[in-house]
C-alpha positions in Angstrom: -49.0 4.6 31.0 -51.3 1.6 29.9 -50.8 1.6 26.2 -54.4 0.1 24.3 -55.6 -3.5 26.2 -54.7 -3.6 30.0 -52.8 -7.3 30.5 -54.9 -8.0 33.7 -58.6 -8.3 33.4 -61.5 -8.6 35.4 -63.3 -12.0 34.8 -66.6 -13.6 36.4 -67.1 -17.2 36.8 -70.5 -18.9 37.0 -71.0 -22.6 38.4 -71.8 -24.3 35.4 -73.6 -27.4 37.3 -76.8 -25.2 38.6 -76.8 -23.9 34.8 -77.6 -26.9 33.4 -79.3 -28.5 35.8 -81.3 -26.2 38.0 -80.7 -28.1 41.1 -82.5 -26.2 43.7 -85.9 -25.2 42.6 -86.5 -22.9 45.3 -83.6 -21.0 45.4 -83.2 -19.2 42.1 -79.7 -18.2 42.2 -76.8 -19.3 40.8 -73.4 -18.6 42.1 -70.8 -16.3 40.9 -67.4 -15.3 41.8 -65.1 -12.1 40.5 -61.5 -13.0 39.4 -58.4 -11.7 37.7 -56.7 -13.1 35.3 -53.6 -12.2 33.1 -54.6 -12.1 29.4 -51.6 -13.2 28.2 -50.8 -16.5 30.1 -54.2 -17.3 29.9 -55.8 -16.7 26.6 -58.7 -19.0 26.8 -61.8 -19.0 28.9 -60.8 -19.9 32.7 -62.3 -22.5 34.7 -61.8 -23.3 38.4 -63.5 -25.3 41.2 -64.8 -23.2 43.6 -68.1 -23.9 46.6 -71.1 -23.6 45.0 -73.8 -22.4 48.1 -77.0 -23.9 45.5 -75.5 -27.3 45.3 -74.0 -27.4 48.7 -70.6 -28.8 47.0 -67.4 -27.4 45.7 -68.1 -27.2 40.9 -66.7 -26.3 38.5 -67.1 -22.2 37.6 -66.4 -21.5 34.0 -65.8 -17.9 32.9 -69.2 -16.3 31.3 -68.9 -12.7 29.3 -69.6 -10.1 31.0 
């Protein structure tokens, strides 16, 4: 029985490069990706380099709220 917070949670990471910068004007996405990650090994926002189809090249995707 789960007992208040669970300890894995569901997380979403945005590229933070096409957030500040726009880079493609005439694509108006931004990429995202779903993760996990375990609340208590990892209390503080996750970030991980991941392929970025806007930019054409592997960023850095920060966690957002959800």
């Amino acid at each position: 029985m789960a007992k208040g917070k669970d300890v894995r949670v569901r997380v979403i990471l945005e590229c933070t490069s096409c957030i500040r910068n726009r880079v493609n004007k005439e694509s108006s996405g931004v990429s995202r990706y779903i993760t996990q990650k375990n609340r208590h090994n990892t209390p503080s926002r996750l970030e991980l380099k991941k392929f970025c189809p806007y930019c054409f090249k592997h960023t850095i995707h920060g966690e957002i709220k959800k």
